[in-house]
NULUM-359208 format. One record per residue (C-alpha): residue in one letter; x, y, z. Coordinates in steps of 0.5 Angstrom, whole numbers, padded with zeros to 4 digits, always signed. Layout:
N
aXYZ
...
//
This chain:
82
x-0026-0013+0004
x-0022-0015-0001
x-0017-0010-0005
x-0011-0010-0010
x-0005-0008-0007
x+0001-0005-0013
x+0008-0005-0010
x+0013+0000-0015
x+0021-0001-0015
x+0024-0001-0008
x+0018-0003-0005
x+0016-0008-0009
x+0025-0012-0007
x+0023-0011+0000
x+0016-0014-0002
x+0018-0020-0006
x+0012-0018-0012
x+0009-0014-0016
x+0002-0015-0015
x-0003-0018-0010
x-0010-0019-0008
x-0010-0018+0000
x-0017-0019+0004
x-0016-0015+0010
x-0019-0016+0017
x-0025-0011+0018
x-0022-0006+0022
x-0017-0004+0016
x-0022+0002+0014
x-0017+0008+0011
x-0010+0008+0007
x-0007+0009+0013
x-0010+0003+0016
x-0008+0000+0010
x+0000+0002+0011
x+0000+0000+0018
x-0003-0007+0017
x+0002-0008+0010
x+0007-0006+0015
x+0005-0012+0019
x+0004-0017+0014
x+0011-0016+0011
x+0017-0015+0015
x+0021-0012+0011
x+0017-0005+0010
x+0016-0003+0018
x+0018+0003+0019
x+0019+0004+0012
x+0013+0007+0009
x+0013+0015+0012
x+0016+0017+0005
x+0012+0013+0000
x+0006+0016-0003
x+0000+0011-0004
x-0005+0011-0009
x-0012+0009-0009
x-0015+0007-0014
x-0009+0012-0019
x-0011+0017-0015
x-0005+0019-0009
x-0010+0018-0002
x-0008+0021+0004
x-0008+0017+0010
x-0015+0019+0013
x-0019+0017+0006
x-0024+0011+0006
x-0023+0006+0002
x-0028+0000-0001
x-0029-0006-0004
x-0025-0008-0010
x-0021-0002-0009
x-0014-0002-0013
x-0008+0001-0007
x-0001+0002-0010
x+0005+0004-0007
x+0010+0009-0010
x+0017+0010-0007
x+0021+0017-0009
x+0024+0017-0015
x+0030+0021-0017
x+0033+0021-0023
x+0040+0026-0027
//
């Protein structure tokens, strides 16, 4: 299943881009499978993502939803501002 997956701010340095197409091994079938396969792929988000929240599709998910062909994945760390 192929899926867009959209890294924001300080994941998106760790990362190297902003945006990528990503076609995922059949066994990725949840945003926490998704997280856990990311984590794998690029190094330099394992261990790092328990804080970010994901959104799929522009609606933040929770690790147990499904997701789906076509489907629009983005990963928002915390931000804090003054």
């Amino acid at each position: 299943m192929k899926v867009t997956v959209l890294y924001f701010a300080v994941v998106r340095e760790l990362v190297g881009v902003a945006e990528e197409e990503r076609e995922l091994p059949s066994e990725v079938r949840t945003i926490g499978d998704v997280a856990r396969y990311l984590e794998g792929v690029h190094g330099a988000l394992a261990g790092r993502l328990g804080a970010v929240r994901i959104a799929r599709n522009e609606v933040f998910a929770e690790g147990s939803e499904g997701i789906a062909e076509g489907d629009v994945i983005a990963l928002i760390p915390p931000v804090s501002g003054g």
